[in-house]
Steps between C-alpha positions, in 0.01 A plus 500: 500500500592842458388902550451661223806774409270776719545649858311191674628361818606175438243277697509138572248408273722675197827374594410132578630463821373519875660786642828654452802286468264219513588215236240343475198536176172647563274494191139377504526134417873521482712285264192213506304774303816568281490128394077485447621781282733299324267245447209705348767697276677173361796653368798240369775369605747730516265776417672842609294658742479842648397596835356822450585675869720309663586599838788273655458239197296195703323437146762516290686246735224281488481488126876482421458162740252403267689505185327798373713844345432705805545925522350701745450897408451720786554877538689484863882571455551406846816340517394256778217400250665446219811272718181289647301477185840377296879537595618512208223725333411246225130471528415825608411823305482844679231642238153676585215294371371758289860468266614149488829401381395214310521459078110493319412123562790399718293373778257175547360581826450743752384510882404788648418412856407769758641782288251594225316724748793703573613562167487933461372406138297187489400567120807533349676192748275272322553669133925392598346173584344451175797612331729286639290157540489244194174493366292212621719594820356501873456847757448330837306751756480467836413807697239704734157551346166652639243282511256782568626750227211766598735555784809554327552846533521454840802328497674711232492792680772339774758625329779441735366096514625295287170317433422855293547313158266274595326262148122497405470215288273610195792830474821230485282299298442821225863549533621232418263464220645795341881413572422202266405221775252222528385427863447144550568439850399676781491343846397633865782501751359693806539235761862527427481954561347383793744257653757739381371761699434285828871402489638836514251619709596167789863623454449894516175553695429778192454461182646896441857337338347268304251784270734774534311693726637872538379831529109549470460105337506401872434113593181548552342682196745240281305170699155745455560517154584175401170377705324726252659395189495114609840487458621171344770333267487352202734310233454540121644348242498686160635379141699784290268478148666499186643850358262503180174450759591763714169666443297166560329399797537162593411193673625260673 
């Protein structure tokens, strides 16, 4: 996971880990959602993959041990990231989402786990994503969504939370329509948010480090909020279409 390149504190949730200094991974559904992923996006063996927001590099790990072409992208130049994510800086990109590094068509798959939301521009992430997949290749999604979207505005207005970016379906949906994607796949994950949440929550007695909570986005109006907006997580799987049916829409 990742911020996106903005003035955001970097909360629990966005960074992937517990606290400060602490090692270990905290995403919704962790690593066993990384592999259902996996398995609805059936890329090949050896397929070169791109973790689109890193963090410290836990999914890129876990696909290079698979056998697949593993690089992680992620705008954080900390140098204490990049030496945890990969000593020797092979499968790791310091690039913003929104400006890939990658050649037209260079890529077969891409996961984008807990980072979509943060993105400063979400349109034009998934226009690089387009670019750079294969067509007939997979955009995995998992991420926060609002399962009440009448409430959205609500959340979007905690600006300094990092649960602002927050997904309604039907808009990702149009989006990636237009960015020249088929949705085929898209699964609820909000036991998983939930678990997520309880953990930090046993370990910190607040949940204020794991949204980001700072300055008017107290603790409080971020858990009122979310209530509203039925806060929940999702994974989606996506297939890039072919260049000449960009304009098409498309079923799966």
């Amino acid at each position: 996971m990742t911020l996106a390149c903005t003035n955001r504190d970097r909360s629990a949730y966005a960074t992937g880990r517990l606290a400060q200094g602490d090692a270990r991974l905290l995403r919704p559904g962790g690593l066993e959602l990384t592999a259902r992923a996996i398995s609805l996006g059936r890329p090949g063996a050896g397929a070169r993959v791109l973790d689109l927001g890193c963090g410290a590099g836990d999914t890129v790990r876990a696909l290079c041990s698979q056998g697949f072409d593993a690089v992680g992208v992620d705008c954080a130049a900390d140098p204490a990231i990049a030496k945890e994510s990969d000593p020797n800086a092979t499968a790791r990109r310091v690039a913003r989402a929104e400006a890939l590094p990658f050649a037209d068509g260079s890529v077969d798959a891409i996961l984008a786990e807990c980072s979509l939301s943060l993105f400063e521009d979400r349109e034009r992430a998934l226009a690089e994503c387009a670019r750079v997949l294969v067509d007939g290749g997979r955009l995995m999604i998992s991420d926060l969504y609002a399962r009440q979207p009448d409430a959205i505005g609500q959340v979007r207005a905690l600006h300094g939370s990092c649960i602002a970016g927050i997904l309604v379906r039907e808009e990702l949906e149009t989006e990636l329509n237009h960015a020249g994607f088929c949705v085929g796949v898209f699964e609820d994950h909000s036991r998983a948010l939930r678990e997520c949440a309880a953990r930090f929550l046993f370990e910190h007695g607040s949940l204020d480090g794991l949204w980001g909570c700072c300055g008017h986005a107290s603790s409080h109006s971020v858990e009122a909020a979310m209530r509203a907006a039925r806060a929940g997580y999702f994974l989606l799987v996506a297939t890039r279409r072919g260049r000449s049916r960009k304009g098409e829409r498309c079923h799966e």
